[in-house]
N, C-alpha and C positions, 0 to 999 in steps of 0.2 A: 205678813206682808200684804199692804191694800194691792187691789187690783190693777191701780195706777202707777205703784211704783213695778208692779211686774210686767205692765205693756213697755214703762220705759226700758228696763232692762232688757228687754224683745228687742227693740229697735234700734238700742244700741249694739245689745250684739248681731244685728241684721248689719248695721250700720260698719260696724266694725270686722264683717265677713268678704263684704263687698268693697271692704276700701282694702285689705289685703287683697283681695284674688285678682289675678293676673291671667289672660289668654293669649293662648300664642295666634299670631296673626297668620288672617286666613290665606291661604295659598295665592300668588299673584296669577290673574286670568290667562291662558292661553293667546297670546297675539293671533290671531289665525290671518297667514299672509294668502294674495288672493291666489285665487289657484291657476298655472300657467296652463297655455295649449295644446303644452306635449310635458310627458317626464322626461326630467332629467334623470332623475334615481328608479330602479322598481327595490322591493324591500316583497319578497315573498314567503309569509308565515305560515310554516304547516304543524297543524297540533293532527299528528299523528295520530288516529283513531280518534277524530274529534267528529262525532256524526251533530245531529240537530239536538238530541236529544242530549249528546251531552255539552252542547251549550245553552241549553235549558238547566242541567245541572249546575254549574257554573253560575248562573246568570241566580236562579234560585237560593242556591247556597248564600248566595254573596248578599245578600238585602233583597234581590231584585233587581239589580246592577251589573254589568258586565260592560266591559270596554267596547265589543262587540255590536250594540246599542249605538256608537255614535258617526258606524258607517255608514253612507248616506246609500249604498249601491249593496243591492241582493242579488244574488241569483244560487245555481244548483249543477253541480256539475254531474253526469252518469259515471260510477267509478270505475265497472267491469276491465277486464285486461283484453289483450285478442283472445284467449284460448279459456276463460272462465267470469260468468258473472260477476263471479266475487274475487276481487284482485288481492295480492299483496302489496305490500310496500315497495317493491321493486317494482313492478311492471306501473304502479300507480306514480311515483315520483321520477318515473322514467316518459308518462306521459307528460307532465308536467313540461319536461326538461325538455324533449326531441319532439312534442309533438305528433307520436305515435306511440299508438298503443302494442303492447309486446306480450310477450311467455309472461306468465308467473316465475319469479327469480328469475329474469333478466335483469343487469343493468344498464343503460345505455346503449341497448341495441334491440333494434329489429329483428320482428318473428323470424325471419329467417337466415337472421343472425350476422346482419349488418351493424357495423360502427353506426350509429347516428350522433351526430351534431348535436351536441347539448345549447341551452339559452345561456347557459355559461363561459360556454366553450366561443362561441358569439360574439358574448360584450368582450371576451378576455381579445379577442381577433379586432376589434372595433375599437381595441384603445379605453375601453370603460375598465374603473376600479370592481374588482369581485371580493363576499366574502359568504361564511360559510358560519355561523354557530349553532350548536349542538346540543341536546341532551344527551345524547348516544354517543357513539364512539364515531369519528368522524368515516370509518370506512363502513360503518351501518348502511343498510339500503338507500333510505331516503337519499341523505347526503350524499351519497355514492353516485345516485343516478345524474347527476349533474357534472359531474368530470371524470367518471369511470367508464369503461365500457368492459363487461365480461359478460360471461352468459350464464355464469350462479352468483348469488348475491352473497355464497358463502366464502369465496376466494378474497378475503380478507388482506392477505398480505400481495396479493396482484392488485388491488384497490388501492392500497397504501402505496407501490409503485406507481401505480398512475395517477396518482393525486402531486407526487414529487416531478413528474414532467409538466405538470402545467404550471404555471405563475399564479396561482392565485394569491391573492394580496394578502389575505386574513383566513385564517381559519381555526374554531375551539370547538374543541370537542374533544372525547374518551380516544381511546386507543392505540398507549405509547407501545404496546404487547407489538401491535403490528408492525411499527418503524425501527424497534430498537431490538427485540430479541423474535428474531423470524427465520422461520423453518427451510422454505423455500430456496432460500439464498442466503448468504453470510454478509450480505449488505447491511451497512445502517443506516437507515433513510432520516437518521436525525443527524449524521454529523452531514449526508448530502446537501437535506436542507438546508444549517448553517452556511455549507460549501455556496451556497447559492447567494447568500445574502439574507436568509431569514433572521429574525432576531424569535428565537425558542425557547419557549417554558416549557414547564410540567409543573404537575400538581408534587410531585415529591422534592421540589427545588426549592418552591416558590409562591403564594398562592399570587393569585390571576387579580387580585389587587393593587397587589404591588408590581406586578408587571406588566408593564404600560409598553402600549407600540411606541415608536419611533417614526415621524414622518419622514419618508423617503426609503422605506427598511420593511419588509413582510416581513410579517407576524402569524406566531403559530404558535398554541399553549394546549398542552395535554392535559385536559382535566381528572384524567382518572388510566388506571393502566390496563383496564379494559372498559368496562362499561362504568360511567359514573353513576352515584349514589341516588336517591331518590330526594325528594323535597322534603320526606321524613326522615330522612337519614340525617340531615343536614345540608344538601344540595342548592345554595342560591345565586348562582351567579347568570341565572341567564336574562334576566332582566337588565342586568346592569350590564353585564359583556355585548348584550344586543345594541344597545344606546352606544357602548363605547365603539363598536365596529360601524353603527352606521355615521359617529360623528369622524372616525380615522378616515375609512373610506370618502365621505366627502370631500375633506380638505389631501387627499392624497391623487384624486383624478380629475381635473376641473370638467371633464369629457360627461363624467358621470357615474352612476356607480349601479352594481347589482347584488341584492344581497340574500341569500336564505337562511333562513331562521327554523329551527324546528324542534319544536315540545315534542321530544321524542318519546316519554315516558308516559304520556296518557295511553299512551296505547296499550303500554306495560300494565298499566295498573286493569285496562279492561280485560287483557289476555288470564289477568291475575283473579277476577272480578271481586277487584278488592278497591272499595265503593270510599273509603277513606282515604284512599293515597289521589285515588283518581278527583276528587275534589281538590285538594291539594296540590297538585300539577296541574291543574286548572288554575287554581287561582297563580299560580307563577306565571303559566302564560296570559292571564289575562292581563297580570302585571307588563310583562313583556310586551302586551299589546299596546296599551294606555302610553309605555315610554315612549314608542314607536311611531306613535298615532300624533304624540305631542311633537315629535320631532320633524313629523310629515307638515303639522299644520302652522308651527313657524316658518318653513320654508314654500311650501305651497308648489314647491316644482317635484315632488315625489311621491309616485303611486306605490301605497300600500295594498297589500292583498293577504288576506286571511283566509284557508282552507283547510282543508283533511285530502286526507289520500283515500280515505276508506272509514267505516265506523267502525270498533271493534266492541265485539260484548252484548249487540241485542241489548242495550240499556232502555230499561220503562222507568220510568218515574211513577212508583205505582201513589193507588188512594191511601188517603191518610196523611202524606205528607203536607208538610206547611212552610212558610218561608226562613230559611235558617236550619230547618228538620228535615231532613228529606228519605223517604225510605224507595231506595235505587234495587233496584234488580237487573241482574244478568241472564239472558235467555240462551249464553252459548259464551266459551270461553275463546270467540277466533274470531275473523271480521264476518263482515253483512254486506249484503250488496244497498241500501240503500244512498239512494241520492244524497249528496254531498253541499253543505252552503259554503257559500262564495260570497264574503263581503270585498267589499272595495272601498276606497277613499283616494282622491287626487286628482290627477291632469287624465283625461281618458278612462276614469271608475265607470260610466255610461256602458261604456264595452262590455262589463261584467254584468248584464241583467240577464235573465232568463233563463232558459234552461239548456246544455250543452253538454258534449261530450268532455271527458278531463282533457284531451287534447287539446281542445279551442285555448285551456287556459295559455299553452306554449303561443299560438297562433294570435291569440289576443293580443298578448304582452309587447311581439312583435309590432303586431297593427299598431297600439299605444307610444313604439317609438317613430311610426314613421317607415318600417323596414318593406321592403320587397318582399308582398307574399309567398309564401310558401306551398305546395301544394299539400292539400288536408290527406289524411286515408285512415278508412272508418274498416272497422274489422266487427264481427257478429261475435260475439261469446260462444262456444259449441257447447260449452257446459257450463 
């Protein structure tokens, strides 16, 4: 065969490569609507044991990319408790929530073991829609400190009690154990809830796809009958549940809405220093973030906020590693006191620069709606 007749068969079959191949079209751009005065919405994301370094994991693993990237607002919160530098998730999401810092394993109360006022507790007083999803089981610490108030974070079925006197709009998360077969009392706080008006799943009914709220109807789905599974187990629903509760929530309170969110499991995976699952629940909530972030900037009247409570794990991102490679070390299977990042994006993200105690973030969020200051109180770590 000359030379000639095999350049043409080349470029017929180039020719007849490219008239077959089809691409799918590229994603439609983001509208980004302009950003208002004040929020209407706040949307507050906490990746549980998420310090700097492990959004440098995340951000590395991923290409060099992380959602995290496209907040315009930094800052650093101090994470300590009142009575230890290095807090837990109780006293740390209890800062959050009242505004004061507390014991290790308190939730919702003051060192010396006051009810305090959650920011939840607030908007639900204020007429704003609240909601609440979860990798944890919804009476886990974090979640807890926003509409519990006991003074161990291990009283689990007194949580789940107190979670059924408030009205919250939405809530998904683990632990049907606590509502439905509990020690304490021969209650059952799932047919209460129905009693109320909720409209309720579980994960052994139903999955959380197919069960969709109801506007004008709270909603509440039990993903798992104590702690749910991991993002290698099979676990996806919090990217998509996050999106679904913050679009219910808006078209449910025209007043406005509050919502937390929280990758509970990176923290699990540092406690575990198990460097595979914890990339991997990173990347879920990064997802979760990216939906989140898109939903903020079509609407332009809702401040997002990304945090941690605490870092857990002493994670280094030691030498050697490359992008897509990364060889992670653990210095310590518990939390760290370091300083904590704070992104923002939306009406009032300006408030989140600098450096601050965890508390300001309660005190912020306030300022961001406009509210009647509160008086601050700074406590010293003794240990």
């Amino acid at each position: 065969m000359s030379k000639r007749v095999k350049t043409l068969l080349l470029l017929a079959l180039i020719g007849s490569f490219w008239g077959c191949k089809t691409t799918d079209p590229p994603p439609a751009p983001i509208i980004q609507a302009p950003i208002a005065e004040q929020p209407k919405n706040i949307i507050l994301m906490i990746g549980d044991g998420m310090g700097l370094t492990q959004v440098s994991a995340g951000l590395f693993h991923n290409n060099n990319r992380f959602s995290l990237e496209k907040f315009p607002v930094v800052g650093l919160h101090k994470s300590h408790s009142a009575n230890y530098l290095v807090t837990d998730s109780a006293a740390g999401a209890t800062a959050f929530a009242c505004g004061r810092k507390t014991l290790n394993g308190a939730i919702g109360m003051t060192p010396d073991s006051l009810v305090c006022e959650t920011i939840l507790e607030e908007m639900e007083n204020k007429g704003y829609a609240t909601g609440i999803v979860v990798t944890s089981t919804i009476v886990h610490a974090t979640p807890a400190a926003f509409f519990a108030h006991q003074p161990l974070r291990v009283f689990y079925e007194n949580i789940a009690s107190d979670l059924v006197e408030h009205d919250v709009d939405l809530f998904i998360g683990g632990g049907l154990e606590y509502f439905s077969n509990r020690s304490v009392d021969e209650r059952n706080l799932v047919d209460e809830l129905e009693g109320k008006g909720y409209k309720v799943g579980a994960y052994n009914r139903q999955s959380l796809k197919k069960f969709t709220p109801v506007q004008g109807q709270n909603f509440a789905y039990f993903t798992a009958q104590t702690q749910p599974p991991e993002v290698l187990e099979g676990r996806h629903y919090l990217p998509s549940a996050s999106l679904m509760a913050a679009e219910y929530l808006s078209a449910e309170e025209e007043q406005g809405f509050f919502l937390v969110i929280e990758g509970s499991q990176i923290d699990w995976a540092g406690h575990a220093n198990d460097d595979h699952a914890l990339v991997k629940e990173l990347m879920d909530f990064d997802q979760t973030i990216n939906n989140l972030l898109n939903f903020a900037r079509k609407r332009g009247d809702t401040l997002v906020l990304v945090t941690a409570d605490h870092e857990t794990g002493g994670l280094a991102i030691d030498e050697g590693s490359k992008i897509g490679r990364l060889k992670l070390t653990f210095n310590l299977n518990d939390h760290t006191a370091t300083m904590i990042p704070v992104f923002a994006y939306g009406p009032k993200a300006e408030l989140f620069s600098g450096i601050y105690e965890n508390t300001d973030l309660y005190h912020k969020m306030r300022e961001a709606m406009g509210w009647e200051a509160k008086e601050s109180h700074t406590y010293r770590p003794s240990r």
